[in-house]
C-alpha positions as CSV (number, residue, x, y, z in Angstrom):
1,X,95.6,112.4,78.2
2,X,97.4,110.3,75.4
3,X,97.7,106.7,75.2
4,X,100.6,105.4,77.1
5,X,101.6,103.8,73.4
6,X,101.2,107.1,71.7
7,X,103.6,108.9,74.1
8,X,106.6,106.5,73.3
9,X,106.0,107.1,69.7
10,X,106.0,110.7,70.1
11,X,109.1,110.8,72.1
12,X,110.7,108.7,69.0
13,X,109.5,111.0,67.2
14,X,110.6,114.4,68.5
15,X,114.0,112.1,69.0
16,X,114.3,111.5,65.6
17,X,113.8,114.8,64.3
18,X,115.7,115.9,67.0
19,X,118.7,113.9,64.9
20,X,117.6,115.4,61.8
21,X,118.2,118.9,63.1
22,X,122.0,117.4,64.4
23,X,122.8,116.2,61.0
24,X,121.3,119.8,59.7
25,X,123.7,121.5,62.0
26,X,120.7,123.3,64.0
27,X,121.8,122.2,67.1
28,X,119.6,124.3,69.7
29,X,116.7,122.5,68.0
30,X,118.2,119.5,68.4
31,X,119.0,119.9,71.9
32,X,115.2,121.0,72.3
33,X,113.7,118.1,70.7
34,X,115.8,116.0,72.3
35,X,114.2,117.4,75.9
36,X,110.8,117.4,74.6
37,X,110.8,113.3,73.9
38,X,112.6,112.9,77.2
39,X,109.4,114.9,78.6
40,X,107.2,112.5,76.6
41,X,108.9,109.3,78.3
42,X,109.2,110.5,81.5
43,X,104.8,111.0,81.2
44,X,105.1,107.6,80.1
45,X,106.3,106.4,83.2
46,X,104.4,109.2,85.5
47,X,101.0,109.8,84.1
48,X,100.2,113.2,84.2
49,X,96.5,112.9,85.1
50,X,97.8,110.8,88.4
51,X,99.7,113.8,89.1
52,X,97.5,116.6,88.9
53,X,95.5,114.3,91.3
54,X,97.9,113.8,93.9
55,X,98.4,117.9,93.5
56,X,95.0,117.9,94.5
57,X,94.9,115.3,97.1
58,X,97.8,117.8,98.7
59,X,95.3,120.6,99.2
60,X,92.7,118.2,100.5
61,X,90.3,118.4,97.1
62,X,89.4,115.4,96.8
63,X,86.8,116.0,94.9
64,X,88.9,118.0,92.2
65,X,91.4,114.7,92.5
66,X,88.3,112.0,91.7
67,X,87.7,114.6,88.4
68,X,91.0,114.9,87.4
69,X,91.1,110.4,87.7
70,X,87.7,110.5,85.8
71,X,89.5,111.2,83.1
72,X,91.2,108.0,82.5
73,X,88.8,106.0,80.7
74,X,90.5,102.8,80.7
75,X,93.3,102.5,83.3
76,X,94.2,99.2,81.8
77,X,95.5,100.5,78.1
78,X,96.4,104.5,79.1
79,X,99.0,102.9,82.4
80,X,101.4,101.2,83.0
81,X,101.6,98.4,86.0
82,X,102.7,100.5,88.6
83,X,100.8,103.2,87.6
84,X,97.6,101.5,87.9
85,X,98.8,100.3,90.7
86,X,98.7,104.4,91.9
87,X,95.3,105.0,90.3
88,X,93.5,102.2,92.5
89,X,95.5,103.9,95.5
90,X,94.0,106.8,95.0
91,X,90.8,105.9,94.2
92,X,90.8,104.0,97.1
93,X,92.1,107.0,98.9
94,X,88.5,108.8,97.5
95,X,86.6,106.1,98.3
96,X,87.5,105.5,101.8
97,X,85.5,108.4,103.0
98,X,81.9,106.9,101.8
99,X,82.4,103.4,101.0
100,X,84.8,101.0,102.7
101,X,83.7,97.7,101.0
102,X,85.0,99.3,97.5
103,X,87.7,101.2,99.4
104,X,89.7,97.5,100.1
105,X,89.1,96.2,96.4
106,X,91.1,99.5,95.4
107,X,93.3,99.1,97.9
108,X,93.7,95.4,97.2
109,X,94.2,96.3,93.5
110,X,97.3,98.6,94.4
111,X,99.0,96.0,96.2
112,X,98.6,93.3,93.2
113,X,99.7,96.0,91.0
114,X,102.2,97.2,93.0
115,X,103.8,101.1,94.1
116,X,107.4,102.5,93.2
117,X,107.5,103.7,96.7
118,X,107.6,101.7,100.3
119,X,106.0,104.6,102.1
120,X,102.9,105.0,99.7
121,X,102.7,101.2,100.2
122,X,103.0,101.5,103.8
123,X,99.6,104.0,103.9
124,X,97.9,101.4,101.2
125,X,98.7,98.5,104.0
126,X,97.6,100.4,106.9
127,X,94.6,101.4,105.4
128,X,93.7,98.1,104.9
129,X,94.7,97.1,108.4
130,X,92.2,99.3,109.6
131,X,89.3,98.2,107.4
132,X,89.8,94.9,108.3
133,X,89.8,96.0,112.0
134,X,86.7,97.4,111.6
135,X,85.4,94.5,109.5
136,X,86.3,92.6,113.0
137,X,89.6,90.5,111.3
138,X,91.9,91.5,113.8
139,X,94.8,88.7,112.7
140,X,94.5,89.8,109.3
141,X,95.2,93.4,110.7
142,X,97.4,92.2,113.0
143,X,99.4,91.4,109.7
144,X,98.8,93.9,107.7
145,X,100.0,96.7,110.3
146,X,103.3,94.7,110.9
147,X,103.9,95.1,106.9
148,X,102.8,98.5,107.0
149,X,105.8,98.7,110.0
150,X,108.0,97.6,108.0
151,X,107.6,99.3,105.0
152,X,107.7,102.3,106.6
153,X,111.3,103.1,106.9
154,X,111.3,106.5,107.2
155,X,108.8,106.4,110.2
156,X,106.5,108.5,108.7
157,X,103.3,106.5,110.2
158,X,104.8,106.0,113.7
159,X,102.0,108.1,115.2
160,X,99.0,106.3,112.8
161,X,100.0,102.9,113.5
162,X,100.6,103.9,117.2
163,X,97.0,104.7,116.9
164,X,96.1,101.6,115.4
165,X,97.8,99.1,118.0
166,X,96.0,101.0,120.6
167,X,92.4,101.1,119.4
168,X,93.2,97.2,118.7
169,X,94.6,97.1,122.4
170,X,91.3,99.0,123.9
171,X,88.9,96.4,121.8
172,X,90.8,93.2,122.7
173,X,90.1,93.8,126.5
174,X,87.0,92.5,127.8
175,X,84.2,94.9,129.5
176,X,84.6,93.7,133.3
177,X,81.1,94.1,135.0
178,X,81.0,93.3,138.5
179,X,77.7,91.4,138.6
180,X,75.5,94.7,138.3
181,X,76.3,95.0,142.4
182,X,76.8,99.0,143.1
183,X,79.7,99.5,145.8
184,X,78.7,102.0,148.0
185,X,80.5,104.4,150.5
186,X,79.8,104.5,154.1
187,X,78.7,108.1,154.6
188,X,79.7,110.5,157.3
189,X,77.3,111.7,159.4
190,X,78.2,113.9,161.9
């Protein structure tokens, strides 16, 4: 909602005057001021549009996630790095269902901009890994799910990229067609 520039100078605000009420000798205001600009830098480090929308993307509304990330006008000046490195993740996330070509620039933006967390940057890898499957670069997949591997310390996508290597597996081996000759049965006639 706010500027990530005007939430640090709130929270120095509400700091200060959370002094001022020390020196007064109020010190339950203090003590609440104090706690309201820690709540004003911690939104400056977690955006609080971001999460609503991963509350969203929990219940599976996506669409009410892609509202809640309309609302960022200009990800460059209302984030930080990271964070827009978790808005092009989840637009990506969006995007994927419709669109894959704009899908992998969002992805592709997340990595240059980076996640706090090796897991979430586990998914962005593998879901690039499988775009690029699809987009018939199997090497650069190849690569992409053996970061995604590693990332993934938790083993949290064990069963997705078990899925992957195997679809990968199925396409790599030729169709064998036998010349088009049919092999029939002796029947038996009695």
């Amino acid at each position: 909602m706010f500027n990530k520039y005007i939430k640090l100078v709130l929270a120095t605000i509400a700091f200060g005057y959370a002094v001022y009420q020390f020196i007064e000798g109020y010190v339950g205001n203090g003590i609440m001021f104090v706690l309201v600009s820690l709540v004003f830098v911690f939104l400056y480090f977690r955006n609080e549009l971001i999460l609503l929308a991963f509350l969203r993307l929990r219940k599976q509304d996506f669409t009410g996630a892609g509202k809640w990330l309309d609302k960022i006008k200009n990800p460059a000046s209302a984030l930080t790095k990271k964070q827009q490195g978790y808005y092009n993740y989840l637009r990506g996330l969006l995007v994927s269902q419709t669109n894959m070509n704009e899908a992998e620039k969002y992805f592709k933006n997340a990595v240059k901009f980076g996640l706090s967390m090796d897991h979430d940057m586990a998914m962005v890898k593998l879901n690039l890994a499988g775009i690029a499957f699809t987009k018939k670069r199997k090497q650069e997949a190849q690569k992409l799910l053996t970061e995604a591997q590693k990332l993934d310390k938790r083993g949290l996508l064990n069963d997705q990229v078990k899925m992957m290597k195997q679809q990968m597996k199925r396409s790599s081996v030729p169709n064998q067609h036998y010349g088009g000759q049919r092999q029939h049965r002796p029947s038996k006639r009695r």
